[in-house]
C-alpha positions in Angstrom: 0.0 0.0 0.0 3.2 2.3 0.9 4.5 2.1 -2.3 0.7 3.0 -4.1 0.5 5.8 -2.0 4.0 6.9 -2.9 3.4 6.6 -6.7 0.3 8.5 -6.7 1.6 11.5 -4.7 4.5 11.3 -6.7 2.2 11.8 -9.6 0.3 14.3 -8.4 3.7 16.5 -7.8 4.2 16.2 -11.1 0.8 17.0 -12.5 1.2 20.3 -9.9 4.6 21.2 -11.5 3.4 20.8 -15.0 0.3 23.4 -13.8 2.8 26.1 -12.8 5.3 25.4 -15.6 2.4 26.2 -18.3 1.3 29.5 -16.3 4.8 30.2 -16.1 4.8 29.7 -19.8 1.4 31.9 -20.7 3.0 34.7 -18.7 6.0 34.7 -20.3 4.2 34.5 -23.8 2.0 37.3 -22.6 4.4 40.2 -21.8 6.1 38.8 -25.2 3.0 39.8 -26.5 2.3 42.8 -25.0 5.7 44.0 -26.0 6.1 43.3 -29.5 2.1 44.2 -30.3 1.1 46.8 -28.3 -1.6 49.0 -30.4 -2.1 46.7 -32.9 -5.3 44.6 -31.2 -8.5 46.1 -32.9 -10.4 48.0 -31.0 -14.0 48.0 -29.7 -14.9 50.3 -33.1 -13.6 48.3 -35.4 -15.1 45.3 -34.4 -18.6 46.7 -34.3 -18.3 48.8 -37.8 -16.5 45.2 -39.5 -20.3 43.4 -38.3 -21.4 41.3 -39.8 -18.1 39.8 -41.3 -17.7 36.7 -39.4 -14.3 37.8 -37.7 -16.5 40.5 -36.6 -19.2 38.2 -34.9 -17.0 35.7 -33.4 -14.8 38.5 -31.4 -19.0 39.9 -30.5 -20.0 36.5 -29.3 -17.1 35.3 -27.5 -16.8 38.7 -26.1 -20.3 37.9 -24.8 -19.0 35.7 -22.1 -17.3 38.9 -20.2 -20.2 41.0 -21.0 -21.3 41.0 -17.2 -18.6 42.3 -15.9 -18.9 45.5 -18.9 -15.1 44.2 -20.3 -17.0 42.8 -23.5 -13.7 41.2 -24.6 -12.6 38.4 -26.3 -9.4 37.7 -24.4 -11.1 38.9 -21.1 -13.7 35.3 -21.9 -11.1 33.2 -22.7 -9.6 33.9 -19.5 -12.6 33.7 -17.6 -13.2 30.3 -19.3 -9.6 28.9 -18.8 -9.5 30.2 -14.8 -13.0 28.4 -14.7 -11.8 25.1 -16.3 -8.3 25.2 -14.1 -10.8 26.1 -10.8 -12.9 22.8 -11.8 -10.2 20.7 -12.4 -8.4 22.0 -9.4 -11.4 20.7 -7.4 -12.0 17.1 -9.2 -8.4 16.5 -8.0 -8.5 17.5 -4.8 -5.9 20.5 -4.9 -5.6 22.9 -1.9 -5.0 26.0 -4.3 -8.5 25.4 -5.9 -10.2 28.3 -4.1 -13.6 28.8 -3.3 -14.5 25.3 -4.7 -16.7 26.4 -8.2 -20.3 26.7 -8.7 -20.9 26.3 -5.1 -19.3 22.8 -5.0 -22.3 21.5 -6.1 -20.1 19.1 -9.2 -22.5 21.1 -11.8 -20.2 23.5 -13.3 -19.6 21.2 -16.5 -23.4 21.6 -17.5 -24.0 25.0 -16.1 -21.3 26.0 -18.5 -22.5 24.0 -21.3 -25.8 25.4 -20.9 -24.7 29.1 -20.8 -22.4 28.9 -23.9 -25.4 27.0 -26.0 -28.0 30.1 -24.7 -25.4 32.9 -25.9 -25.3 30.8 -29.2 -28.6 30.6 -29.6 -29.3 34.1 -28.4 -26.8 35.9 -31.1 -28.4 33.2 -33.6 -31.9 34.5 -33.0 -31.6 38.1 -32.2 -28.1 38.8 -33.5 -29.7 40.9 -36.4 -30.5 43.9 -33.7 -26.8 44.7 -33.7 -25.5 47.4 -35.8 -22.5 49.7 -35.6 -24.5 51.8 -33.8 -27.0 49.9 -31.9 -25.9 47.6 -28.8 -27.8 44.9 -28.0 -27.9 43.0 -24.9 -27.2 39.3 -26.8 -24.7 37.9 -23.7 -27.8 38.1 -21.6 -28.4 34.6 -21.5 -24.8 33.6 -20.4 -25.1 34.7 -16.9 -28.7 33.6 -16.2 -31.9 31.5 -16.6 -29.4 28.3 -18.5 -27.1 28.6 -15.6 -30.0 28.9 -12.6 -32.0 26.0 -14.0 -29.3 24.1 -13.6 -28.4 25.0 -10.1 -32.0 24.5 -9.3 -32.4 21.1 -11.0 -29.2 19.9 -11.9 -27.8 18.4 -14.7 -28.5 15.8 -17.3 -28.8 16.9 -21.7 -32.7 17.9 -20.6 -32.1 20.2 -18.3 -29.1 21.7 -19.9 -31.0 22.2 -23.2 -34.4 23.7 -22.2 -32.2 25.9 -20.2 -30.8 27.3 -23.0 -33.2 27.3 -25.4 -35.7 29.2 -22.5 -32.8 31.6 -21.8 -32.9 32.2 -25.4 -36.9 32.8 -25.8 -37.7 34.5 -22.9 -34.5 36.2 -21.1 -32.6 38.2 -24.6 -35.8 39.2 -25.9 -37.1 40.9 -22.9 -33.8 42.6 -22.7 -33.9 43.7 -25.9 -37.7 45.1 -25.3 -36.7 46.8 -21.9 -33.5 48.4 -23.2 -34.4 49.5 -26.5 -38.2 50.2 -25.4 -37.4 51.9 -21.6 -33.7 52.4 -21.6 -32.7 54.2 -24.8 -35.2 56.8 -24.8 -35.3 57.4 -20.9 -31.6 57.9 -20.9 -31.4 54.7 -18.5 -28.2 53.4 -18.1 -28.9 49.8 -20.2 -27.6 47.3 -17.0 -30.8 48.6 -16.0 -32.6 47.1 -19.0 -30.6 44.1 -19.1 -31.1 42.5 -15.4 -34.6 43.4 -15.4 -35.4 41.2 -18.8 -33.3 38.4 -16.5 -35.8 38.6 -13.9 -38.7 38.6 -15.8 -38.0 36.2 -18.4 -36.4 33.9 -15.6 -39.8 34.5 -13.4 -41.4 33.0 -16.6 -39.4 30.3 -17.3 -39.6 28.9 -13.5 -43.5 29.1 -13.3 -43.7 26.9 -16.6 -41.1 24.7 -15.0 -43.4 24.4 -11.8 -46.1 23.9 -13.8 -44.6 21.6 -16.6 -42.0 19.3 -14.3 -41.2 17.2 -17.0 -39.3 20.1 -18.6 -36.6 19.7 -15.9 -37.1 16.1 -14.4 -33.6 14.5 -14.9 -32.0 11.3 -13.9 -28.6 13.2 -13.9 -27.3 12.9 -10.4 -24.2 15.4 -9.9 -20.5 14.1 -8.8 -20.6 13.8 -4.8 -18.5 16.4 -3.5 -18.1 17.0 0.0 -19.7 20.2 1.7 -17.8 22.6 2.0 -16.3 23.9 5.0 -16.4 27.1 6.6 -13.2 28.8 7.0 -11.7 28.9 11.0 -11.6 32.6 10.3 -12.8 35.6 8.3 -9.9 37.4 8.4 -7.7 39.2 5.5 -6.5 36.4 3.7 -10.2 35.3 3.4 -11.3 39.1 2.8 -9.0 39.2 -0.4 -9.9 36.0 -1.5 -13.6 37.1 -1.3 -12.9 39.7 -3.4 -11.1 38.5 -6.1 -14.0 35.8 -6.4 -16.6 38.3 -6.7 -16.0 39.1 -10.2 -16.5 35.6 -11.6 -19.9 35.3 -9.7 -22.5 36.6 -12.1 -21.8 33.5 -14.4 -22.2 31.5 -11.4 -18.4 30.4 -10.7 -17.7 32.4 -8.0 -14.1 31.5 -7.8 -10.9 33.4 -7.6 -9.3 31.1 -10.7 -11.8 32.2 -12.6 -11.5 35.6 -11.6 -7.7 36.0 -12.2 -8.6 34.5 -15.4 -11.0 37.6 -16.8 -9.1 39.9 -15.0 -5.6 38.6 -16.8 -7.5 38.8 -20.1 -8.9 41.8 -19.5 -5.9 43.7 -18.3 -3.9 42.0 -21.9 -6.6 43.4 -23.9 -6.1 46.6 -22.4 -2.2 46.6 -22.6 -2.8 45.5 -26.6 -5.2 48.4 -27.2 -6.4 50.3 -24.1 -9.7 51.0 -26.6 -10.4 47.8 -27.4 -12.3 46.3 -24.1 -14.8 48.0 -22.0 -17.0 49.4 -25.4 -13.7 51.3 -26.0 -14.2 53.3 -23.2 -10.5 53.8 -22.1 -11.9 53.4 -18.8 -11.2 50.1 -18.1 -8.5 50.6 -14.9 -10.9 52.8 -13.6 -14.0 50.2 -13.8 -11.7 47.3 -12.5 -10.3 49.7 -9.1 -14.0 50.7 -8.5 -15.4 47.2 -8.9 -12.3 45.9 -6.4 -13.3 48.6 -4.1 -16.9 48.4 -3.8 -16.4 44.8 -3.4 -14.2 45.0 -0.9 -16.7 47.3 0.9 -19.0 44.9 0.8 -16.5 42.3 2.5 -15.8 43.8 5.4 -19.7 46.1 6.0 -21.5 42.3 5.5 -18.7 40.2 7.0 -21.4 39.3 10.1 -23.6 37.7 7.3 -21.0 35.9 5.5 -20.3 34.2 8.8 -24.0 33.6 9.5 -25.2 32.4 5.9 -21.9 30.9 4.6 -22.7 33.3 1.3 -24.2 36.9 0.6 -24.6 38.8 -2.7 -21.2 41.8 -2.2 -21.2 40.9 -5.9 -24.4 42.8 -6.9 -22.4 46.2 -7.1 -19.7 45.0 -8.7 -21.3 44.1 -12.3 -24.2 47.0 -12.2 -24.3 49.8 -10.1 -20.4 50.8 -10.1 -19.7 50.2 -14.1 -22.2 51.8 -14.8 -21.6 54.9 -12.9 -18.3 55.2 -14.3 -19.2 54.7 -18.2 -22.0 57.6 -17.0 -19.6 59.7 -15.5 -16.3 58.7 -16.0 -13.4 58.1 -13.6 -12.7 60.4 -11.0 -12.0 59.3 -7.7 -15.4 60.6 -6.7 -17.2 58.7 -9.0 -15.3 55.5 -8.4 -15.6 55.9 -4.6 -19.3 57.4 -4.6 -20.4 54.6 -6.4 -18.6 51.9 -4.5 -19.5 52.7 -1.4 -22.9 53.6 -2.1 -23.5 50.0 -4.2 -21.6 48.0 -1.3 -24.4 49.8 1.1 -27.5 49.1 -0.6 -27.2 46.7 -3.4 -26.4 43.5 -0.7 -28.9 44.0 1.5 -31.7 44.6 -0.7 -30.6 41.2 -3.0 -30.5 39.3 0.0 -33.9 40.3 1.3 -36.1 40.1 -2.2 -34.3 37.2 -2.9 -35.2 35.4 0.4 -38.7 36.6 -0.1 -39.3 34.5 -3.2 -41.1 31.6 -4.1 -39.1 28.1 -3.3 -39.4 27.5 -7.1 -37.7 30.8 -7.9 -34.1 30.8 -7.8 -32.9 33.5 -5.6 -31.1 35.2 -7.7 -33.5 36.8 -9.5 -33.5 38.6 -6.0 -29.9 39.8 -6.8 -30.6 41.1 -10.4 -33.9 42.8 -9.3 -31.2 44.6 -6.9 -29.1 45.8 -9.9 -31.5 47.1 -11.3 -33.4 49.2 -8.7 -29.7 50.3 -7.3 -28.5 51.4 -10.5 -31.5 53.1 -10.7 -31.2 55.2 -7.3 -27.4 55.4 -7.2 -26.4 56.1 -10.7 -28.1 59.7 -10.4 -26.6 60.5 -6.8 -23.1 59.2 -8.3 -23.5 62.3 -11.1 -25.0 65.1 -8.9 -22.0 64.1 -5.9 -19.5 64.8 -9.2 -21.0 67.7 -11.3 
């Protein structure tokens, strides 16, 4: 048995080592990158005045998957996706640097992804036509919501992953499209606004037909065992900072800090390559990323008594909603960025958490988080540009 034990630690060393030798390697290749081809990344323009070559609409779609967190880049995804997959395999082996273990440790993330990446498909398939050069349109919608939940809510299995998709598709990217174009646009709304709202009611729809049509959702899948996971002996910085960093990969439902340094590494390459090329080719990316950090962070240390009491609370609500889109409103100034991250990691928790654990049981909760986005962009937004004028 010594010997077994031996040769299987022995292996696992060396799958460890072959890990950090390849993000040795991507480093490396990046700042070779960054070095020899700064500037010459196209930008956010010429991707959306090229549409709809089919370069055009692959960077749109796969820059789709970091839509949430208002990078909209196609480097930014990939990273998201590679942390993700790294984070999940981290956990099937066992590894101590996993992080927060993803998807909740519930074993799903495999079909929770699948189903998000075939409702962004079928979303730009459907209602990719409302994209010009000058119109955005809230395609990624589907990504982070309704495929995702439903599997969370009734786990995996080809059913359950497909009608996922396919109702994220109907329900949640058209209403979107309704509320932004219909409310947003000629209100002057900032569109997040738009965007979660269509996610809560389209998701609302989609789980009272589920409720009353069970066999859209009964599945025989049952989900790798994993073991529950366990509550850290302390809350203290390391854990704070951890938090943090695993905020911005939680919209999609990953909630992990691989993931995270993932979009954040893309992100922060695209910006290097051609500072307006993410973000809508704002510029404004640093900006969005230190006020995001900091509202976060906010929320870390205001809620830290419900963390400890419910094992998980929404700090991530401000993040993708209320401080992006206070800075793409009204730029970056340290009053913006502050105003808006202190304000967001005030309100935007708290009321998540208490809509959210007023719902139905066969609601998933959080439609109660993206209901929160939307009414604390709403208030915040405007007090964010009268605190700066």
């Amino acid at each position: 048995m010594e010997p077994l034990l031996t040769k299987k630690t022995s292996a696992r060393s060396r799958l460890d080592i072959t890990v950090l030798t390849l993000g040795l390697i991507a480093t490396l290749l990046m700042l070779w990158v960054v070095s020899n081809h700064q500037g010459s990344w196209p930008g956010y323009r010429d991707m959306v005045t090229a549409l709809p070559h089919p370069a055009a609409w692959l960077r749109w779609v796969t820059g789709d998957i970091s839509e949430v967190a208002f990078y909209k880049h196609e480097l930014a995804s990939l990273g998201l996706l590679s942390g993700a997959y790294l984070a999940w395999w981290a956990s099937r082996q066992g590894k101590a640097w996993q992080g927060f273990s993803i998807s909740y440790g519930t074993g799903l993330w495999p079909w929770l992804v699948t189903s998000s990446l075939i409702g962004l498909l079928l979303s730009n398939l459907l209602w990719g036509w409302s994209v010009t050069a000058d119109t955005w349109q809230p395609t990624f919608a589907a990504f982070v919501s309704l495929p995702a939940a439903m599997v969370l809510m009734f786990g995996g299995g080809w059913k359950v992953t497909l009608n996922g998709a396919v109702l994220g598709a109907l329900l949640v990217t058209p209403m979107c499209l309704l509320i932004v174009n219909l409310v947003c646009v000629p209100m002057g709304l900032p569109a997040v606004i738009g965007n979660v709202l269509g996610m809560a009611i389209g998701s609302v729809l989609a789980f009272i037909l589920c409720h009353r049509v069970p066999s859209l959702v009964r599945s025989n899948c049952i989900a790798p065992e994993r073991p529950a996971p366990v509550a850290p002996a302390r809350y203290g910085v390391v854990w704070s900072v951890r938090r943090v960093l695993a905020d911005f990969s939680e919209a999609p439902f990953f909630g992990n800090e691989l993931a995270s340094l993932g979009l954040l590494a893309g992100a922060l390459l695209a910006y290097a390559l051609n500072p307006i090329s993410p973000a809508y080719g704002s510029g404004l990316l640093l900006y969005m990323i230190g006020a995001q950090a900091m509202t976060s962070a906010a929320g870390v240390v205001i809620w830290r008594r419900q963390w400890i009491r419910h094992g998980w609370y929404p700090t991530y609500v401000p993040l993708v909603s209320v401080v992006p889109a206070a800075v793409l409103t009204h730029g970056g100034s340290w009053t913006v960025m502050g105003a808006s991250a202190l304000l967001g990691a005030l309100v935007a928790p708290p009321l998540a958490f208490a809509i959210a654990s007023r719902l139905p049981g066969h609601f998933h909760p959080y439609i109660g988080n993206v209901i929160s986005m939307a009414l604390s962009t709403l208030m915040i937004v405007p007090i964010v540009g009268w605190l700066a004028s």
